[in-house]
N, C-alpha and C positions, 0 to 999 in steps of 0.2 A: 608529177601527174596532175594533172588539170582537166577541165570542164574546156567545153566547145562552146561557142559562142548560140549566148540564145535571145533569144527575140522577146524582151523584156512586156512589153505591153501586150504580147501574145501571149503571154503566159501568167500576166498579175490579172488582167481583166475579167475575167471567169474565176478567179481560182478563190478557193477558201479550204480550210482545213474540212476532208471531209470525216464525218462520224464513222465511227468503227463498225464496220457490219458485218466483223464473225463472232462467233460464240465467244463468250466467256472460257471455255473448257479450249477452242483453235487459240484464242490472244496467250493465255497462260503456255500452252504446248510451244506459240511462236516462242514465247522469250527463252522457255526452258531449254528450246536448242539456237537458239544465240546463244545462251551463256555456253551449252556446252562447242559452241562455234568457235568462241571466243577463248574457252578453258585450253580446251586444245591444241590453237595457236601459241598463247602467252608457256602453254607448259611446254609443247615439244620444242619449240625454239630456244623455253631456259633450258630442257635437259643439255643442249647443243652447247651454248653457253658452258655452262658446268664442264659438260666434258671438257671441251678445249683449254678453258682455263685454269682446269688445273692438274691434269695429268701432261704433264711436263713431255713425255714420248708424242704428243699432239700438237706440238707448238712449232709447225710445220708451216711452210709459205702457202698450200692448197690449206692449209686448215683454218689460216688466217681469213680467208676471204671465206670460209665456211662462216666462222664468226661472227664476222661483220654481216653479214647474210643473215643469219640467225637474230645479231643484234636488231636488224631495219626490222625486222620479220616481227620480233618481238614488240617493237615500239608501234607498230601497227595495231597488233592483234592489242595491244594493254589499253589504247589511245583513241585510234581510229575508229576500231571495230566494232566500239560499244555504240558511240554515237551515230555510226552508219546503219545499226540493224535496226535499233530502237527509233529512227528516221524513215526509214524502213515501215517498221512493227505500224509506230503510230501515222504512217502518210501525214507528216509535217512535222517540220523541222521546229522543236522545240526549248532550247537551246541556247537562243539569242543569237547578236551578231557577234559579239567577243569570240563566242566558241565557233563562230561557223568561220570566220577569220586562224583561229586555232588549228579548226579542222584541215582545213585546205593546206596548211602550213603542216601539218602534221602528214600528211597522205603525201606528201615528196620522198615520206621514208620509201614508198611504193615506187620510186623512179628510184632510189639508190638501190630496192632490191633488185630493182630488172637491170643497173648495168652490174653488180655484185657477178648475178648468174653469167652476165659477158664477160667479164673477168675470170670466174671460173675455167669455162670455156676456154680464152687464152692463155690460161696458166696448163691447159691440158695439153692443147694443141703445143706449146713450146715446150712441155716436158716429152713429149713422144717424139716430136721432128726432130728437136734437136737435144737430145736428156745430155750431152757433157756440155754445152755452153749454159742450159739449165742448172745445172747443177754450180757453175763454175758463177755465174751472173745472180740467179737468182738467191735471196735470202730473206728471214723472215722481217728485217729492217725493210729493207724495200720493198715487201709486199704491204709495211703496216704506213708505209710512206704512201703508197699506191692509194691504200683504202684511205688516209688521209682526205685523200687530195679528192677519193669518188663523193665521200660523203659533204665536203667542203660545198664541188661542184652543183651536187644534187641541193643542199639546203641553200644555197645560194640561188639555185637556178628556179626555188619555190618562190624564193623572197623577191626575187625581180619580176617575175610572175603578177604575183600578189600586188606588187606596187603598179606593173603598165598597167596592169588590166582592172584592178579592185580596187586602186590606189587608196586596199585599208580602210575603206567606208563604206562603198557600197555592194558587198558582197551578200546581204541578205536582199535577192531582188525585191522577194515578194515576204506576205507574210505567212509565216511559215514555210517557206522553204530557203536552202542554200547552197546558190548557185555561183559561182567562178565566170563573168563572162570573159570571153578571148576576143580580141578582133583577127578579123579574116588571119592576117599577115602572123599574129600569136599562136592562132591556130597552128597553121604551118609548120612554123617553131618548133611547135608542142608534138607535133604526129611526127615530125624528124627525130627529134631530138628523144622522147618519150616510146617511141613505137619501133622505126623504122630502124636506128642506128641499134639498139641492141638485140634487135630481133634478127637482123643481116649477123651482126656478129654470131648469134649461138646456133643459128643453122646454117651457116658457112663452115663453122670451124669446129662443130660436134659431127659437121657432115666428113670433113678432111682427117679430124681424129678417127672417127671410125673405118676411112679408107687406110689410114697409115697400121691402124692393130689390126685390120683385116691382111696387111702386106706383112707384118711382124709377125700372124699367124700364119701367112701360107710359106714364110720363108724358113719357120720352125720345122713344119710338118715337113719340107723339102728336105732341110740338113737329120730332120730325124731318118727319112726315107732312104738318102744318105749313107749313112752313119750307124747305123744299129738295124738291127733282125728284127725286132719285135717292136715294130710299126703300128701294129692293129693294134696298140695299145694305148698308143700314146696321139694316136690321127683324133681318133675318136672326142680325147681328151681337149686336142687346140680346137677342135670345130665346137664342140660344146663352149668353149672359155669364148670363140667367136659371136657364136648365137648371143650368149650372154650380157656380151658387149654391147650388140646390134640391139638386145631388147632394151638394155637401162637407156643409152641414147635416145633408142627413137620412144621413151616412154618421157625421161627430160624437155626435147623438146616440143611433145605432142602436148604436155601439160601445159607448160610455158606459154604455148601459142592458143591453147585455146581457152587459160585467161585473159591474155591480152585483146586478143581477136574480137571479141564481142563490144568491148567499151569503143573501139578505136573503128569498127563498123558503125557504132550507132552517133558516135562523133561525125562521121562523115556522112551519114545520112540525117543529121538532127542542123547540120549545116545547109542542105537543102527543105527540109519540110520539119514541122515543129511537132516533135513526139511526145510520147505522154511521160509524166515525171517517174511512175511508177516503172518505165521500162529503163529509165534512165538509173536507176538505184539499185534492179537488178544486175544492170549490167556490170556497177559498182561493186556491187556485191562480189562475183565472180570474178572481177580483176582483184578484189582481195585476199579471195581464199589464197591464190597465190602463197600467198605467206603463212597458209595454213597449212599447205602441202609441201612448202617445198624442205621443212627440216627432216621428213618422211623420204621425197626425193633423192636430196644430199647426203644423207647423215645415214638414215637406217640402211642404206646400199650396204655397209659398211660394216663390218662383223665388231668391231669396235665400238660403234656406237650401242649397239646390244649389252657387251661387257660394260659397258659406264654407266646403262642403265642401271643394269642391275648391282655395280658396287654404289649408285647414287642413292639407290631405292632402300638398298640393306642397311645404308649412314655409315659405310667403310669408309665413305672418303674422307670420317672426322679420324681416322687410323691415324696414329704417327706414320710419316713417311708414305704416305697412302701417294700421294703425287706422282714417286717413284714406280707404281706398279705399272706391269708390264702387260699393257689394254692392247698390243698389235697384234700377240701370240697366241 
């Protein structure tokens, strides 16, 4: 996840750190909810963590990419999220250039979390089309093979990044602030590679999963209509389990898309005319919550995540054999 290219002398020429001009009682309110912006993130993404690792019935191929999910999400919220808000708080980047090199390097977790969710996505779409070659091919070795190879991609794809474009020096333009410039061509790159290819992946194939359980529901309701007397009992039941479906989908990728949406708008129009910094950091902002919402998205769906809450909260999980308990039922 990268900066759009900005027009350096347009932007150092005027600029200076401007003085704070909200209250004392607004500046303290702003940090107190960063921190809890931040508390947030870093805890619901550990609880996710926690779960998966160590109740053994979770150590599943969809749970793996849950984790790694959970992990980018985490290294975000513990890393990113502090020096973004307080960048933010104070309008200039205070920090140096070590960390604002740091930073940018660290906010790639944000490109492994958006293809994580396209992974997800594909692990869904191929357990519903085809569940006996899933079942038969997939495993949790190649799923941790899989995230290997996302996260490899993704830190690697920061650090190439970082080297065309920052070549590592001059990533602090101005002073006080820290900007990532792209040339046109990196741009490009970046809006394929960052925006386009996992954004096509999760509403292609969250659209196709929910055609395939909308055909698995109307072909229930038909063998029940079928098959057994007492229809009016169980019609009622698949169309609810439908709805259901159609709601968590289109509530995944409506969140999904209107984090992204905003950065990668204001990228393509900060490539035409030079926008002010402060629009540029909200928008930042809101592509990060991402990783604030989505262990809420993923995890709390799930009546499981519930139960780990609360054996994590109570300290059962220090129980002898607590690993073994049975968190699906």
């Amino acid at each position: 996840m990268n900066l759009t290219e900005f027009n350096q002398s347009d932007r150092c020429e005027h600029f200076s750190c401007p003085e704070r001009s909200v209250s004392p009682a607004v500046y303290i309110l702003l940090y107190v909810c960063s921190a809890a912006v931040v508390l947030l993130t870093v805890c619901g993404n550990l609880l996710v963590i926690i779960s998966v690792f160590h109740f053994k019935q979770l150590h599943t191929p969809t749970n793996m990419f849950v984790l790694s999910l959970a992990v980018s999400d985490f290294l975000v919220g513990i890393f990113a999220m502090p020096l973004m808000l307080i960048w933010t708080i104070e309008s200039c980047w205070i920090f140096g250039r070590v960390l604002c090199t740091i930073y940018w390097l660290i906010s790639g977790f944000l490109t492994i979390s958006n293809y994580t969710i396209a992974q997800i996505s594909v692990d869904r779409y191929f357990a519903l089309s085809n569940p006996f070659l899933y079942m038969k091919i997939v495993s949790v070795k190649i799923i941790r093979v899989v995230i290997v190879i996302n996260w490899c991609v993704g830190l690697g794809y920061a650090l190439v990044t970082l080297y065309f474009n920052g070549k590592f020096e001059s990533l602090v333009m101005c002073p006080g602030e820290c900007f990532l410039p792209l040339t046109d061509n990196w741009f490009l790159i970046d809006l394929i590679y960052s925006f386009i290819f996992p954004c096509s992946f999760v509403i292609i194939l969250y659209t196709l999963v929910f055609v395939i359980a909308k055909k698995h529901a109307t072909a229930i309701r038909e063998l029940n209509n079928y098959t057994r007397s007492k229809t009016q009992k169980i019609t009622p039941h698949s169309m609810k389990s439908e709805r259901k479906a159609a709601k968590v989908l289109s509530i995944l990728v409506s969140v999904f898309l209107l984090c992204l949406l905003p950065y990668f708008i204001y990228s393509l129009l900060d490539n035409v005319i030079v926008l002010q910094t402060e629009t540029f950091q909200r928008v930042l902002i809101v592509f990060s919550l991402n990783s604030t919402i989505n262990p809420f998205l993923y995890a709390m769906f799930y009546p499981w995540f519930r139960r780990c809450i609360k054996l994590i909260i109570t300290l059962k999980i220090f129980q002898t054999d607590s690993a073994l308990i049975n968190v699906l039922s």
